[in-house]
C-alpha positions, 0 to 999 in steps of 0.5 A: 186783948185778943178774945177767947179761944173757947167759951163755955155754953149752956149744956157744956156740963154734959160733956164732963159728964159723958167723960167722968160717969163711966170712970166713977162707975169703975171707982164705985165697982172697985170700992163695992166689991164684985158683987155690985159690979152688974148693978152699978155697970148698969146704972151706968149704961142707963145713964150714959144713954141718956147723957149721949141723947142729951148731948145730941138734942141739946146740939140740934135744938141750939144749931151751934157746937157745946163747949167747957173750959175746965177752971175757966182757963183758956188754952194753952193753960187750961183743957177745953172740950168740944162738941159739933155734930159729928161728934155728937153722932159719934158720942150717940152712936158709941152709947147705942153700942156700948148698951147693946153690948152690955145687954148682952155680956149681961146674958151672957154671963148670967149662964153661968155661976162659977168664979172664974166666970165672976172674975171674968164678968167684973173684969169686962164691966171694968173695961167695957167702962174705961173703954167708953171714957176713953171714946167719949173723951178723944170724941170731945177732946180739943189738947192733942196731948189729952187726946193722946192720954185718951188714947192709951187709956182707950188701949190699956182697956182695949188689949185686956178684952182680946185675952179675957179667957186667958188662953195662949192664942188670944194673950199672944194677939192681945201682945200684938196688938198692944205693940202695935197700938204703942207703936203708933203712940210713939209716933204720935207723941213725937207729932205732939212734941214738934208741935208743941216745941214749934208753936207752945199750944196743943188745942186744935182750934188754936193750931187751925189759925197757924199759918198754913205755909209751914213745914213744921206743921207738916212733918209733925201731922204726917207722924201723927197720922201715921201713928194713928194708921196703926191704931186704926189697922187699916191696910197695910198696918192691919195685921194685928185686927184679925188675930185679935177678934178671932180669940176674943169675947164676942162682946170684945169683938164687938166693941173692937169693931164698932168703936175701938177703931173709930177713935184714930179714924176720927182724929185722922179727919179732924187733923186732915180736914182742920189742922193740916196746910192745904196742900198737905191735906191733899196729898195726904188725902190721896195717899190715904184714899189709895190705902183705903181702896187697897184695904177695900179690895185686898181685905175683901179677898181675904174675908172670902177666904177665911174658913171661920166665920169671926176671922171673916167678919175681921177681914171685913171690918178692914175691908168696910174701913177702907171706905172713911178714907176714901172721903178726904179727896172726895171731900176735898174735891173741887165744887168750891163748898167747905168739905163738910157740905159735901155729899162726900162727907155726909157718906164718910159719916154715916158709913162710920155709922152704919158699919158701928152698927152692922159690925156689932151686931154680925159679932154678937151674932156670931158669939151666939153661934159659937156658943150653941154649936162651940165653934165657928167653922163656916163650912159646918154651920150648914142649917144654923139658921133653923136653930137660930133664925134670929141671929141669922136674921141679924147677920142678913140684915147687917150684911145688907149694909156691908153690900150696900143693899137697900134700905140699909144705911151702907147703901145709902153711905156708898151711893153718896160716896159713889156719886161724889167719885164720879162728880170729882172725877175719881172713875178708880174710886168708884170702881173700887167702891162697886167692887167692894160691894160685890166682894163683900155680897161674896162673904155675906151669901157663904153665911147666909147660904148655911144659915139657909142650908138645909142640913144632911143630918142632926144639927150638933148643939152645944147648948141652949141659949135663951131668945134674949141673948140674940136680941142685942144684936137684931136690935143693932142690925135693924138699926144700921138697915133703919139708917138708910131711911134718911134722905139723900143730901149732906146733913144739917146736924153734920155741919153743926159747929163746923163754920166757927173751924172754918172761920178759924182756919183762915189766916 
């Protein structure tokens, strides 16, 4: 009798919690009715915070991934779910975000009292909810068909937030977007379903015992992939990101940055670094490390051409993506250690970390200038900084982390990459990284040249926002400049859960 796939560990309980609170949220704000809907969704927040810094302390205390068999039915029958570090720190990080968003949606919508604001208020709780579900779901996920599920759920709460005011030009990128998203889903749900009909199980630690020699399992992750890719947006499937956050809420555009994106990034690794054949993994490793310094150099360009200040920040959003994908050749490469020992993948890590953080923060900041001034043409935001010095400050301190500029934890994630490039012998990675660097110094000193400006005549404003609204996003920049603070050399927690993989995967 051959022994189990998956074990349920002590703490394992949490996991089904950080997946089924935020969707009990939304039960009880559809049966309570709008007017409980702040109260609830923030109970909620408080809640999921503190099952996420559960997760994680549970995960360093114990040195060893959290596992649940749902029923007690193991794989192919049954669902597991699973924790190692790196989901761990995604499952924090997510919290950390979603929180921070909602401190400010709540400001934000408490300026004002008219219906359709309400209506748009219970709408964003309902999505920003079903959106965190969703990520913590495909963060802890183990059944690719589940994580499919996740997926489209992760969409169906995404592409409503794009065109939550209703207007024309956000509901026509919204329509794009979710075309694009479906498009992707096709070829992912084709990648399953060769799978499937190939080897009858969809758990991921079960397909990392295959045989590695088979084509099957090829074809069916290059689908998979490639689905993913346009989920992702990265260049050049990108098309539908900038359009999406430029109409969008501040706060949707946070969350759309930060998170919504990371979701296929993190699949795309685990289906590269522990599913897929050697040799498979290392062509498709290159191609995607090509694809990310295209996405690097060209978006970088872009984000220097933009005339508004959220299109900008969504150029660079592709731009900083580039950079997760140049990790797999890089942690791939030939020092002989397992990837997730490398410096390389230790870099990949925390720039999905800090850019999470630094993103977020530059749109919320960004929101809080659109709403003083009632636009965002960079050109006429000359002095904003003597209005707003602390979003100004949040956008400086983010964009550090862009640049890679010390402390911050971008500069810390691009030195390691940076060294790793030059270690494995990729001199056109590393030249690609410091002129990423350089091109986003260009974007971020146009924002900060304004926000220093000194004006030629009476600042217009629109309004007044209260001190607090800019809060959420000088906490979030201060954290990403906090990261770099960590030390130099792969991450222990970041290999936590990752040697039973390596075990599995042998043949």
């Amino acid at each position: 009798m051959t022994s189990p796939i998956h074990a349920t560990t002590p703490g394992g309980f949490l996991l089904v919690l950080a997946v089924i609170l935020p969707v009990c949220a939304v039960l009880a704000i559809l049966a309570c009715g709008p007017r409980s809907t702040v109260r609830i969704a923030m109970l909620t927040l408080a809640a999921g915070l503190a099952v996420a810094v559960a997760i994680a302390v549970e995960l360093v205390s114990s040195g060893a991934a959290l596992s649940y068999v749902v029923g007690a039915w193991q794989p192919p029958l049954g669902i597991a779910l699973r924790a190692d570090g790196l989901s761990g720190a995604m499952l924090l990080m997510t919290a950390l975000v979603v929180v921070a968003v909602g401190l400010y949606a709540h400001v934000q919508y408490g300026l004002r009292e008219d219906a359709r604001n309400q209506r748009a208020q219970t709408t964003f709780w309902l999505m920003l909810l079903a959106l965190w579900s969703a990520l913590n779901a495909v963060f802890i996920g183990e059944d690719l068909f589940n994580l499919y599920v996740a997926l489209e759920l992760l969409t169906f709460a995404a592409v409503p937030l794009v065109c939550l005011d209703g207007r024309t030009e956000t509901a026509n990128a919204a329509l794009r977007y979710l075309l694009f998203a479906l498009l992707g889903s096709l070829l992912y749900l084709l990648g399953v379903g060769l799978l499937y009909g190939q080897y009858g199980t969809l758990d991921l630690l079960a397909l990392s015992r295959l045989s590695r020699s088979d084509p099957a399992l090829s074809v069916a992750l290059a689908l998979m992939i490639v689905g993913l890719l346009a989920k992702a947006a990265l260049f050049p499937l990108h098309l539908w990101l900038p359009p999406a956050h430029a109409g969008a809420p501040a706060p949707a555009s946070a969350v759309l940055s930060a998170l919504v994106i990371k979701a296929p990034v993190f699949l795309i690794l685990r289906l590269v670094l522990d599913v897929a054949p050697p040799q498979a993994a290392a062509v498709a490793g290159q191609l995607l490390a090509v694809l990310g310094a295209a996405s690097i150099l060209f978006c970088s360009v872009m984000a220097l051409r933009q005339a508004r200040l959220k299109l900008m920040i969504a150029y660079s959003t592709v731009a900083q993506l580039g950079y997760l994908f140049i990790v797999f050749p890089l942690a791939a490469g030939g020092t002989g250690l397992p990837p997730w020992e490398t410096i390389a993948w230790t870099g990949g890590a925390l720039q999905l970390i800090s850019h999470a953080l630094a993103k977020a923060a530059m749109f919320l900041a960004a929101g809080v200038i659109i709403q003083v001034y009632g636009h965002d043409r960079i050109a006429d935001l000359g002095g904003f900084g003597r209005v707003l010095p602390v979003s100004a400050a949040a956008m400086g301190l983010a964009g550090l982390s862009l640049m890679g500029v010390p402390p911050s934890g971008g500069f810390v994630a691009k030195c390691l990459l940076l060294t790793a490039a030059v270690i494995e012998g990729y001199p056109w990675l590393a030249a690609t990284i410091l002129a990423g660097g350089l091109l986003a110094g260009g974007y971020v000193f146009r924002v900060i040249d304004r926000a220093l400006a000194v004006p030629a005549g009476a600042l217009p404003s629109r309004r007044a926002v209260p001190r607090r609204l800019e809060l959420a996003a000088l906490v979030l920049a201060v954290a990403a400049v906090l990261l770099g603070l960590v030390p130099l050399r792969p991450f222990g927690i970041l290999q936590i859960g990752r040697g039973g993989l390596a075990m599995a995967g042998l043949p």
